[in-house]
Structures are given as structure tokens and as C-alpha cells.
C-alpha positions in Angstrom: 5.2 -24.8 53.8 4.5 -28.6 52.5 1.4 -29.6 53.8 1.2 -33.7 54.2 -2.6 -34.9 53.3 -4.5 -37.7 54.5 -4.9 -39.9 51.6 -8.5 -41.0 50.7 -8.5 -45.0 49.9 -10.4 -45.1 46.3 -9.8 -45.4 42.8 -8.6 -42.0 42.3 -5.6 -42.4 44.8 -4.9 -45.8 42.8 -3.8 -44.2 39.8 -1.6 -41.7 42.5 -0.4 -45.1 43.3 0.5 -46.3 40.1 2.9 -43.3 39.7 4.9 -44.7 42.4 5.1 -48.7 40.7 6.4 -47.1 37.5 9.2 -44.5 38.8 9.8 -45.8 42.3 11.1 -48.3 44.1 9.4 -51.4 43.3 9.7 -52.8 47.2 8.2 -49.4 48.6 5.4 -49.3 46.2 1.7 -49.8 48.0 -0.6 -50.8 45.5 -1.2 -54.0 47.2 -2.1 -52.3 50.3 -4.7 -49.7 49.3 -6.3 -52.1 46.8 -7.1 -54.3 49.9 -8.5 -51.2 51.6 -10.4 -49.7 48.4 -13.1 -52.0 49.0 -13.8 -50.7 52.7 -13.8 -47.2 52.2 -15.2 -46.5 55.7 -11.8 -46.9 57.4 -9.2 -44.7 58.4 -6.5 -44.2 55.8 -3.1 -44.9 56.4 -1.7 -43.7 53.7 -0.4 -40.0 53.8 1.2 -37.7 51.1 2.4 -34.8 50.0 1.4 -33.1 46.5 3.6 -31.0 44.2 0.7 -29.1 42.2 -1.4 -32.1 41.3 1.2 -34.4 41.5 2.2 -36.5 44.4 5.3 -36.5 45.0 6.0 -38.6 48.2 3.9 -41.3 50.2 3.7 -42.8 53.7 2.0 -45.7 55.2 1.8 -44.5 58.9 -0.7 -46.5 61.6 -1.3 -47.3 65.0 -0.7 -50.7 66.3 -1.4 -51.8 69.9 0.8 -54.9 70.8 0.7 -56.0 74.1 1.5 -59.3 73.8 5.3 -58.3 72.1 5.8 -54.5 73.3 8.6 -52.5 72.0 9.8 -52.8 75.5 8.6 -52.4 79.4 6.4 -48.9 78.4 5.7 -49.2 74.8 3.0 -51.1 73.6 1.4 -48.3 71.9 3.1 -46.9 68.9 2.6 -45.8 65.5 4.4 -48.1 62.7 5.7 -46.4 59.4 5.3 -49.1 56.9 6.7 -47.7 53.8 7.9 -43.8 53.1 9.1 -42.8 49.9 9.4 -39.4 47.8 9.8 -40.0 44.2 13.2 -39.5 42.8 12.6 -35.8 40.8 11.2 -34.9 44.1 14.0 -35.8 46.5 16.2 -33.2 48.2 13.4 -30.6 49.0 12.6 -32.2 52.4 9.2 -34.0 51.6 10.8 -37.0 53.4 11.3 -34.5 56.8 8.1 -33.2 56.6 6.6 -36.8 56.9 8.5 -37.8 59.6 7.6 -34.6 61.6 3.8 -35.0 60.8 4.4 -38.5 62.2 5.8 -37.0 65.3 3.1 -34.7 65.6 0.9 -37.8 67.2 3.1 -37.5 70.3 3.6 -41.6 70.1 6.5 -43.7 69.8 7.3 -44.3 66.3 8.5 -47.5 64.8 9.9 -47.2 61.4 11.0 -50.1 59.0 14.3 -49.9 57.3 14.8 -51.9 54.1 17.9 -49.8 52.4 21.0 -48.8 54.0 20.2 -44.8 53.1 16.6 -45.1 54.7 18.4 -46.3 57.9 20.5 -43.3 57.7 17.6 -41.0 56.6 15.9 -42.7 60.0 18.6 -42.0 62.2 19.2 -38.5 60.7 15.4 -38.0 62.2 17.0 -39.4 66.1 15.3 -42.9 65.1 17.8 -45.3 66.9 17.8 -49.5 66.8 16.3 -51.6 69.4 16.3 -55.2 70.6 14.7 -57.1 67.8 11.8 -59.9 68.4 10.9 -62.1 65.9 7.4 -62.4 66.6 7.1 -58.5 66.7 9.4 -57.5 64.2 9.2 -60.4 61.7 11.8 -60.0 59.0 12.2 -56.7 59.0 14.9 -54.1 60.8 13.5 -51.7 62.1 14.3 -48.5 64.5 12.6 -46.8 67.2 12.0 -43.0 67.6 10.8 -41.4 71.2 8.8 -38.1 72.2 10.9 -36.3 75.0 
């Protein structure tokens, strides 16, 4: 059973981090991100991974963002938003990747999930994410895809 882990922001999860700038993908990696946090260590991380012995091995931004000034659409102005999700190459094919998408649909929320290669669209719509109207102001520059709780 993989187990994804709330990740704590501090210097220790930095040099996790790090991992991920030297054998990932250099528009995934989140360095910037937590060393923005690592200062305010009293909030709630959004970062997420999953370990292989003492190694981690793949890594999620996943929040919540209330928007009602640009909902999703008529119902959706609550929703979680995953930012960046990416398992390092050695790791790939063991379904670390699955495993974070379902612990994101464990929060029972819409999901928004932004797409910046072709084969994480398809790795999104594998997971029944699907495309929806895009808004400028919302969705900036990026493409992004929807996913639903029945």
C-alpha cells in the first residue's frame, strides 16, 4: 500500500526538494514555492509526497482555492488546485502518480489540475479529468482540466 504524506515546509524537505531540481523536470520542480513557505512554518502544507525507503520519490502541490469572483462554472467555486505532480523518473510505472491523484480525491472536492506536457494531459484524463471552458483571469496561462466527485 503507498502511503502519500503530508510534507512538513522546513529545511529538511528542501534538500527532498533539491532531489527533484537535479533529476526532474526542471518546470515541475518546487523549490521556489516551499522556500517562500519555509519561513512561515505555521501554515498548512501543500505539498504532499510519497517516500520509497527514505527517498522521495514523487511530489504534489495540492490546495484549496475559493474563487468566487471566476468559478469553474455555475456550482464550483470551491475546489482544490493541483499545482505541480511529478514522480521521479526511476520511480515511474509503480503508480505513485495514481495514488496522488486518489488521495486528492479523497477530499470529496472538485479538482482542478494543471497540464503542461502532452503525457500529463493524458495521465489527467486517464484519472476521468476532462477540459473545461477556459478564463483568462482564472486560468491564466495555463491548460488545465477539471475532475468531479459523483
Amino acid at each position: 500500500m503507498v502511503k502519500v504524506n503530508n510534507l512538513a515546509i522546513n529545511y529538511k524537505t528542501a534538500e527532498e526538494f533539491k532531489k527533484f531540481r537535479e533529476y526532474g523536470s526542471q518546470e515541475l520542480h518546487m523549490m521556489n514555492e516551499l522556500e517562500a513557505n519555509v519561513i512561515d512554518a505555521n501554515i498548512d502544507s501543500p505539498f504532499y509526497g510519497i517516500y520509497q525507503g527514505d527517498e522521495l520519490a514523487a511530489l504534489m502541490c495540492l490546495y484549496r482555492r475559493e474563487d468566487t469572483d471566476h468559478p469553474i462554472d455555475e456550482d464550483t467555486s470551491d475546489y482544490l488546485v493541483i499545482w505541480k505532480l511529478e514522480v521521479l523518473e526511476k520511480y515511474q510505472g509503480r503508480g505513485f502518480g495514481s495514488a496522488m491523484i486518489d488521495y486528492a480525491k479523497s477530499f470529496n472536492l472538485p479538482i482542478k489540475a494543471i497540464s503542461r506536457f502532452e503525457n500529463s494531459r493524458k495521465f489527467f484524463e486517464k484519472h476521468n479529468f476532462q477540459g473545461h471552458d477556459y478564463d483568462i483571469e482564472r486560468d491564466l496561462a495555463d491548460e488545465s482540466l477539471m475532475w468531479y466527485p459523483q
